[in-house]
C-alpha positions, 0 to 999 in steps of 0.5 A, a space after each residue: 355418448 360413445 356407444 350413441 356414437 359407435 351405432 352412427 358410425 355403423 350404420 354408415 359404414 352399412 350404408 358406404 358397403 352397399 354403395 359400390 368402391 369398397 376400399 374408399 369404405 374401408 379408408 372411410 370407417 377406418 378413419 371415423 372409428 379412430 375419431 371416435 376413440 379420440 373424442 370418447 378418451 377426451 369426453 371421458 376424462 374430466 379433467 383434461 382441460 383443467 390439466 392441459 391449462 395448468 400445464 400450460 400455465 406452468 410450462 410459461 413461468 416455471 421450469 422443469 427440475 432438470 432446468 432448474 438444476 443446468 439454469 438460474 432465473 436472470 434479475 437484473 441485479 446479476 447484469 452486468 454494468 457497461 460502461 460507455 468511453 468516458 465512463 470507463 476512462 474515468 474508472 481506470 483513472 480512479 483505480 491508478 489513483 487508488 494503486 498510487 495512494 497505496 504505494 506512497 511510503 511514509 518515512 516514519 512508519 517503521 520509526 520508535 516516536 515514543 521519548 526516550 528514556 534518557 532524553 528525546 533520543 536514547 543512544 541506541 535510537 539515534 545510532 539505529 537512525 543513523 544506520 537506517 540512513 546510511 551514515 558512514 562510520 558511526 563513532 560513539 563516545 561517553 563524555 565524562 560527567 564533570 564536564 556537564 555537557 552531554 552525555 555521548 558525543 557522535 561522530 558521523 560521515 555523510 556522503 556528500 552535502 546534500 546528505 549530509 543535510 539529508 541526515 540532519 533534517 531527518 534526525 531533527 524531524 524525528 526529534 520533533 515527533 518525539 519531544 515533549 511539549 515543553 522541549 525546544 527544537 534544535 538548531 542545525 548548526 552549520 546549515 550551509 556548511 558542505 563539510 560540518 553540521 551539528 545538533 545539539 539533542 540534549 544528551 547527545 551531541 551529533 557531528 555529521 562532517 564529510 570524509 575530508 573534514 573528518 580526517 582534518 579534526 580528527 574528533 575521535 582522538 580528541 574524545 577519546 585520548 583528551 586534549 593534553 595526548 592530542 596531536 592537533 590541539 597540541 599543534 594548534 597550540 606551540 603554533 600559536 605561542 610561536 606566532 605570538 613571539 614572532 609578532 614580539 620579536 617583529 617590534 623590537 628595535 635594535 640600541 643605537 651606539 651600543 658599547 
C-alpha cells in the first residue's frame, strides 16, 4: 500500500516538474511525502485505534498514578453536612444543653454511702462530713457507757441559720442513703430554731448550735468535766433553790402581839 502510494505521488511530482513554477512543486511533493509517511505509520500499526480507544476510556474514569497519589476520588459520603439557620441554631442549643448536663455536680459523689460499722455513721464519716461542709469547731466526746445513751456527743458551730439548717439536712440525707431499711430517719430537733439544732444518729448525737449559743451552754464542759464540776449547771441549780426560798419566804405572815 505504501509503496502504491509512493509511485503516485512520483509521477505528480513528474507531471508539477514539468509544468512551470518549480517552488510551488517543491511545497507541493514536500507536503504529499509527509502525508504519506503519515498514513502508512497509522496503516502499519494495527493496533492503534484499539489503543487510542482504550486510552481514552481510561483517561475519562481513571487517573493517572501521579494523580492518584496528590488527589482522592469524591463520594458523597466525604461531603460536608450544611446546615441551614434553624438547623444550626438548634444544633448550638443541644451542644450547651450537652456542655451543661456534664457540668451538673452531684453532692453525694464523692460521699462513703455504705453503713458503718458502728451505726449508720461511723464518728470519722461524720467528722469527715462535717468538714466537707465546713463546720466550725468540731467537738467529739466519748459518752460513758453507763449512761446508755450514745456513744459520742458532737458539737459543732454553723455560720448563720441557714447554715445551720444546711448542715442538718445534708447530714440526714446522707444518713438516709445510707441506713438499712429497717432503720428509721431522724428528726431535726429545733428545725425553726436560728441558734440550736439536733440529730439523734443512733450512736452519735450531733449539736450544730450558733457562736452565740454555743458560748452560752458551754456543751464541752458539761461532757467533758461532768455536771458536779460545771460551773453552769451549778448556777442553774443554787438560783433555783434561792427562787424556791424566796417564794417561802414571800407567804409567810408576821405573829400578831408577839410577847
Amino acid at each position: 500500500m505504501r509503496s502504491c502510494i509512493l509511485r503516485n505521488l512520483l509521477s505528480v511530482r513528474q507531471l508539477f516538474r514539468e509544468a512551470p513554477g518549480s517552488h510551488t512543486s517543491r511545497s507541493l511533493t514536500y507536503s504529499w511525502l509527509k502525508l504519506t509517511r503519515r498514513f502508512s505509520n497509522d496503516m502499519g500499526n494495527d493496533d492503534y485505534e484499539d489503543k487510542k480507544d482504550d486510552t481514552s476510556k481510561n483517561t475519562g474514569y481513571n487517573l493517572t498514578g501521579a494523580m492518584n497519589i496528590k488527589y482522592k476520588v469524591f463520594h458523597d459520603k466525604d461531603a460536608d453536612i450544611i446546615l441551614d439557620v434553624s438547623e444550626e441554631q438548634q444544633k448550638i442549643l443541644l451542644e450547651d444543653l450537652n456542655k451543661q448536663e456534664e457540668k451538673v455536680h452531684d453532692p453525694y459523689a464523692d460521699i462513703n454511702l455504705e453503713h458503718g460499722v458502728t451505726g449508720v455513721f461511723d464518728i470519722d464519716q461524720l467528722v469527715e462530713l462535717l468538714e466537707r461542709d465546713k463546720a466550725k469547731n468540731i467537738f467529739v466526746a466519748s459518752v460513758p457507757k453507763e449512761y446508755a445513751y450514745v456513744d459520742y456527743i458532737v458539737v459543732v458551730t454553723g455560720n448563720s441559720q441557714k447554715h445551720i439548717n444546711a448542715l442538718a439536712t445534708f447530714i440526714r440525707k446522707v444518713y438516709k442513703l445510707k441506713r438499712y431499711q429497717n432503720e428509721l430517719i431522724p428528726k431535726i430537733e429545733g428545725e425553726k430554731s436560728k441558734d440550736w439544732m439536733a440529730l439523734d444518729l443512733g450512736n452519735i448525737a450531733l449539736h450544730i448550735l450558733s457562736g452565740s449559743a454555743r458560748e452560752h451552754f458551754d456543751l464541752e464542759t458539761l461532757w467533758t468535766v461532768g455536771s458536779q464540776y460545771d460551773d453552769k449547771t451549778n448556777t442553774s441549780r443554787e438560783s433555783s433553790i434561792m427562787d424556791q426560798y424566796n417564794v417561802f419566804l414571800a407567804d409567810l405572815q408576821p405573829a400578831d402581839n408577839v410577847q
